[in-house]
C-alpha positions as CSV (number, residue, x, y, z in Angstrom):
1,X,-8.4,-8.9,-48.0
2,X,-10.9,-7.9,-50.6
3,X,-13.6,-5.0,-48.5
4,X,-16.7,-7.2,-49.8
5,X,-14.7,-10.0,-48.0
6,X,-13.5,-8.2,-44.9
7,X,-17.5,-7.2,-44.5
8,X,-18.3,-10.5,-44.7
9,X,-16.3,-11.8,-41.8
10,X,-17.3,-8.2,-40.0
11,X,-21.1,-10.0,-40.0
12,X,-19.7,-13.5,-38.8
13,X,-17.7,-12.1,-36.2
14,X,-20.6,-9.9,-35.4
15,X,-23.2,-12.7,-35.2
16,X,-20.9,-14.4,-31.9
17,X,-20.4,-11.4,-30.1
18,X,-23.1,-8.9,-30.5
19,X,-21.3,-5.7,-30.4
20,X,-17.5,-5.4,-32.5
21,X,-15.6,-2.4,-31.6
22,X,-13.4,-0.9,-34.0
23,X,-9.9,-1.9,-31.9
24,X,-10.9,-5.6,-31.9
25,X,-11.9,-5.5,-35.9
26,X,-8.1,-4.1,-36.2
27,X,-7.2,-6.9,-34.5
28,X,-9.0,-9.6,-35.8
29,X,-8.6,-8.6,-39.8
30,X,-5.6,-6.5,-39.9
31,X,-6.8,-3.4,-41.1
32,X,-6.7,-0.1,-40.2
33,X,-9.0,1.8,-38.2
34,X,-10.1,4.0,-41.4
35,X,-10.7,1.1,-43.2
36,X,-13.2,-0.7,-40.7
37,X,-14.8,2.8,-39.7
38,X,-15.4,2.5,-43.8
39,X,-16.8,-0.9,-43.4
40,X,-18.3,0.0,-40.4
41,X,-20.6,2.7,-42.0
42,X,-20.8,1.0,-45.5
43,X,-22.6,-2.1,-43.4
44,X,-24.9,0.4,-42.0
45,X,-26.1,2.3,-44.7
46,X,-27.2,-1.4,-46.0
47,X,-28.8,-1.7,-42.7
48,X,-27.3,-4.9,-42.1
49,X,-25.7,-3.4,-38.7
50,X,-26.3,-0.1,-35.9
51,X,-23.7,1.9,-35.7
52,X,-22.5,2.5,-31.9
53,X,-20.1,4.3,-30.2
54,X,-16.6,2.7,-30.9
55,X,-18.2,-0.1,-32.9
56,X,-21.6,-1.4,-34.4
57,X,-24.1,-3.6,-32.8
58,X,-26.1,-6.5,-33.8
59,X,-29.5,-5.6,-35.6
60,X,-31.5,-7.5,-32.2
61,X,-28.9,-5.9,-30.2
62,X,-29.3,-2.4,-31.0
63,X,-30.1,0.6,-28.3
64,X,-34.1,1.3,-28.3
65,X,-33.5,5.0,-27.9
66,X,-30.4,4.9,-26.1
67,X,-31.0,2.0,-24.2
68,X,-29.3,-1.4,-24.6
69,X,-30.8,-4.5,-24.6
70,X,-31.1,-5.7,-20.7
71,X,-29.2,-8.7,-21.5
72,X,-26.7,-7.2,-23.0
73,X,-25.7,-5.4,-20.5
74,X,-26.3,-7.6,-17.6
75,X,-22.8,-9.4,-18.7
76,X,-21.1,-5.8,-18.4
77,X,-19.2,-5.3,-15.0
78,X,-21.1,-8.0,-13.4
79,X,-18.7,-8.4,-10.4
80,X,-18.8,-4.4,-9.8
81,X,-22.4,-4.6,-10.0
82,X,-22.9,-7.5,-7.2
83,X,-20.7,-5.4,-4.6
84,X,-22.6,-1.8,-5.6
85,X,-25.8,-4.0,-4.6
86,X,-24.6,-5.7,-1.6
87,X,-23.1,-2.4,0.0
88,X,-26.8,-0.5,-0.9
89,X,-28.6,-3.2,0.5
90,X,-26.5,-2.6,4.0
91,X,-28.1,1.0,3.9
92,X,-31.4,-0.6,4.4
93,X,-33.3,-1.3,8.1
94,X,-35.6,-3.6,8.4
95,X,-39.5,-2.3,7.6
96,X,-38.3,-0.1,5.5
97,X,-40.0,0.8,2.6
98,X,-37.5,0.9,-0.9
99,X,-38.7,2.6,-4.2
100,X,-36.1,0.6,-6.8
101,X,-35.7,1.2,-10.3
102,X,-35.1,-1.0,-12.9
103,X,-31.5,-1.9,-14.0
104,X,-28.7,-4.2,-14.5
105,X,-27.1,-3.1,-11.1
106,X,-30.5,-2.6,-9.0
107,X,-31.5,-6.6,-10.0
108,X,-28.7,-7.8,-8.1
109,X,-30.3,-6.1,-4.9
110,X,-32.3,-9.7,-4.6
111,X,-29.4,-11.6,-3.3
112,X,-28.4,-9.2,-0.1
113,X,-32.2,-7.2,0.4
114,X,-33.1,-7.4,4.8
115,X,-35.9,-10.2,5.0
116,X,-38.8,-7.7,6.1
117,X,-38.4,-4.7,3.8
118,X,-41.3,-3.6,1.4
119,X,-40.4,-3.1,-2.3
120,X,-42.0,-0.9,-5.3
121,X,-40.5,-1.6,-8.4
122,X,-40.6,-0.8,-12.4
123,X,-38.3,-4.2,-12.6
124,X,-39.4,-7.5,-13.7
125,X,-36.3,-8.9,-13.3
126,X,-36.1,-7.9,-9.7
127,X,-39.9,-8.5,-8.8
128,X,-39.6,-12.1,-10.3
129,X,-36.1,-12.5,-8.6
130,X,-37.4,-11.6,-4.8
131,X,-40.5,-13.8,-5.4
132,X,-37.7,-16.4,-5.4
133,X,-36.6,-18.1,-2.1
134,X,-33.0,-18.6,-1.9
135,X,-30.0,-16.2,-2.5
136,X,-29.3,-16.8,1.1
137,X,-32.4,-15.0,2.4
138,X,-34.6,-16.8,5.0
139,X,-37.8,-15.4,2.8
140,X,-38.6,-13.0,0.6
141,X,-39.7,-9.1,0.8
142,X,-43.1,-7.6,0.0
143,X,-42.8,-7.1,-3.3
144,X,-45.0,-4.3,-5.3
145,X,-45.1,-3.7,-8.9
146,X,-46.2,-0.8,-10.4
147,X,-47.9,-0.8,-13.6
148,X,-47.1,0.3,-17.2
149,X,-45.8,-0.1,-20.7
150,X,-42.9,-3.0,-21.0
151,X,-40.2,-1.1,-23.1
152,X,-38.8,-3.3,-25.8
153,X,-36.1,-5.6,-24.3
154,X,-35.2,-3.6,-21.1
155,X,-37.6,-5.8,-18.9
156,X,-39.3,-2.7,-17.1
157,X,-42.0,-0.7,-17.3
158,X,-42.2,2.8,-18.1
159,X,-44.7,5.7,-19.4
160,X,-47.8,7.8,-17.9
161,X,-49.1,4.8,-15.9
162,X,-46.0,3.9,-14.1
163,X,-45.6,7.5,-13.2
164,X,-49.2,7.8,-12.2
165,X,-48.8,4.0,-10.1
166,X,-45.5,5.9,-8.4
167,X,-47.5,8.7,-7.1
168,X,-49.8,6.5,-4.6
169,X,-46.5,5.3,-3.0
170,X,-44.5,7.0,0.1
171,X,-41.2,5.3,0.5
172,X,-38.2,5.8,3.2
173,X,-35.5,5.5,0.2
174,X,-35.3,5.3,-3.5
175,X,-32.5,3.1,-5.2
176,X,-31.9,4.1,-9.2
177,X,-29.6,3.5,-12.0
178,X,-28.3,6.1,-14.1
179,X,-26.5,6.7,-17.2
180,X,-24.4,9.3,-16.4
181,X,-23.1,10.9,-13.1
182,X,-21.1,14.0,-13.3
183,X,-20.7,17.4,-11.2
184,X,-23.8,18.5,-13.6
185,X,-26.2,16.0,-11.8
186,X,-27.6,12.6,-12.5
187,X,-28.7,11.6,-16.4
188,X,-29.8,8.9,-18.4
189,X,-30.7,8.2,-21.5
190,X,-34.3,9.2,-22.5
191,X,-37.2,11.2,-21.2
192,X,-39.8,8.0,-20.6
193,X,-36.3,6.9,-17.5
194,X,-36.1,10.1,-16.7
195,X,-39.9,10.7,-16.1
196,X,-40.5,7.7,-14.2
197,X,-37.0,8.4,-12.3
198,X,-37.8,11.7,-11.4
199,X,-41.1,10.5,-9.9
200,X,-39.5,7.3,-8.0
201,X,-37.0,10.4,-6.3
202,X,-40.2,12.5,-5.7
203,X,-42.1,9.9,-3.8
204,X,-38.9,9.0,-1.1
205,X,-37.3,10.7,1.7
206,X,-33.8,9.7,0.8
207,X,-32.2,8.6,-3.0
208,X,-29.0,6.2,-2.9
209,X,-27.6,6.6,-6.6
210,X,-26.0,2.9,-7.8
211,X,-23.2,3.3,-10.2
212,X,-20.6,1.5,-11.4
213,X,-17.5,3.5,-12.4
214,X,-18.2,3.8,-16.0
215,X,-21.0,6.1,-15.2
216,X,-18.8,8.7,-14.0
217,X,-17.0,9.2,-17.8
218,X,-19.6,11.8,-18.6
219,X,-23.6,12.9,-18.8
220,X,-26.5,10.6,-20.4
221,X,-28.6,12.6,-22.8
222,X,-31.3,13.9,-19.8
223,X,-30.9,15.2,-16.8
224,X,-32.7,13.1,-13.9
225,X,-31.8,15.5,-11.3
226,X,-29.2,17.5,-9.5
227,X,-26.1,16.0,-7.5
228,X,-27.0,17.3,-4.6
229,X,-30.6,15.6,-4.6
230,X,-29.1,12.4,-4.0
231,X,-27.9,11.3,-0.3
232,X,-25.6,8.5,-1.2
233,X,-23.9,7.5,-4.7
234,X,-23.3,3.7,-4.1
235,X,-20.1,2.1,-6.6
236,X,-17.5,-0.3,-7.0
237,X,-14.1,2.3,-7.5
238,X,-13.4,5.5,-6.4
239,X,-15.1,8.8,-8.5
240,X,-12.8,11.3,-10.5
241,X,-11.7,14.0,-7.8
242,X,-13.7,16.5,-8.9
243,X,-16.9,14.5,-8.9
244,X,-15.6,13.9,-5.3
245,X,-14.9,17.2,-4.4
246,X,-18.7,18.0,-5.4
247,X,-20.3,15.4,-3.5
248,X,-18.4,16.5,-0.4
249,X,-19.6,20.1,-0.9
250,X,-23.2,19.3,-1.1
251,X,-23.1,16.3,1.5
252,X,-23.4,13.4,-0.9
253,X,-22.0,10.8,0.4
254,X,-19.8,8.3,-1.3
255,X,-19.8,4.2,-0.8
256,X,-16.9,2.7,-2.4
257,X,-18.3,-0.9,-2.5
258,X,-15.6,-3.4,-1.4
């Protein structure tokens, strides 16, 4: 196949799936990994894709400064996601007051949150989702937003006045997504997360970390926190020994989600 040819079915592949890796170009064209990496790049420098790890993305699918789209990754480990949120949830007492950030595993806290629980949130996935009757709840939990700048396509607010609306709450627990979890500490992706994060842990007494088990392959680009700032990491499989061993040693405790 001609390259100007093989780029042109890279786009129309692209356009149905969002996000092509490399291994499933190979697959689909029958060419060799140097060759799409090639095509890859070449379709970049036109600016007609992103380039991403393992692959490219769609141009309205692109990372915002490390950050994926919120739809995008909603689809990813959905099932994982659902028993993280459930088993969290379960950590949770009635009247309790929960701090939770916003994420593709932290919105699925709206199907399993106790009745008479009192929530801040960035998330206006989740805020909208507990105003909801339903999900098997008998009704829904106070629900407070704070305020701030929506960043493009992640569905949350962020920036100086979400940090500032954090500091007039006192919570019993914070819940919060990360990008990264490693022996290191907690990361994500970029410092406007990590500011409002770092806020959202100073403003609780206790911080439950919900993961899925991708998150434990290596560090985000900022540090959130230490390990041993969190009480609880909450995921769906087991962590890497080490990451296990660390968490025992400064009394973090591990929930395996079943």
């Amino acid at each position: 196949m001609h390259a100007l040819e093989r780029r042109r079915r890279i786009l129309e592949i692209l356009a149905e799936t969002s996000f092509l890796s490399v291994e499933e170009a190979e697959k689909k064209l029958g060419a060799s990994p140097a060759t799409i990496r090639r095509d890859y790049n070449e379709l970049a420098h036109q600016g007609l894709v992103v380039r991403g790890h393992g692959g490219i993305h769609r141009l309205d699918n692109a990372p915002i400064m490390g950050v994926l789209p919120f739809s995008r990754r909603k689809v990813e480990h959905p099932e994982g996601k659902t028993r993280i949120a459930k088993a969290a949830a379960g950590l949770l007492k009635d009247g309790e007051i929960v701090i939770i950030d916003g994420g593709t595993t932290t919105v699925n806290l709206a199907q399993f949150l106790p009745q008479h629980v009192r929530v801040v949130t960035n998330s206006l996935p989740l805020a909208s989702a507990l105003n909801e009757p339903g999900n098997g709840r008998v009704g829904v939990p106070e629900v407070n937003m704070t305020g701030g700048y929506v960043y493009p396509r992640s569905e949350v607010l962020l920036g100086p006045q979400t940090v500032k609306s954090l500091a007039e709450y006192s919570a019993d627990w914070t819940f919060l997504g990360a990008g990264g979890v490693t022996v290191d500490g907690i990361f994500n992706s970029n410092n406007l997360i990590v500011d409002t994060q770092r806020m959202m842990i100073e403003r609780a007494g206790k911080l439950a970390i919900l993961v899925d088990s991708t998150k434990f392959k290596g560090p985000a680009m900022m540090k959130v926190c230490e390990l041993m700032v969190a009480d609880y990491i909450v995921t769906d499989e087991k962590p890497p020994a080490e990451l296990l061993e660390a968490c025992k040693e400064h009394k973090v405790e591990v929930v395996v989600a079943k």
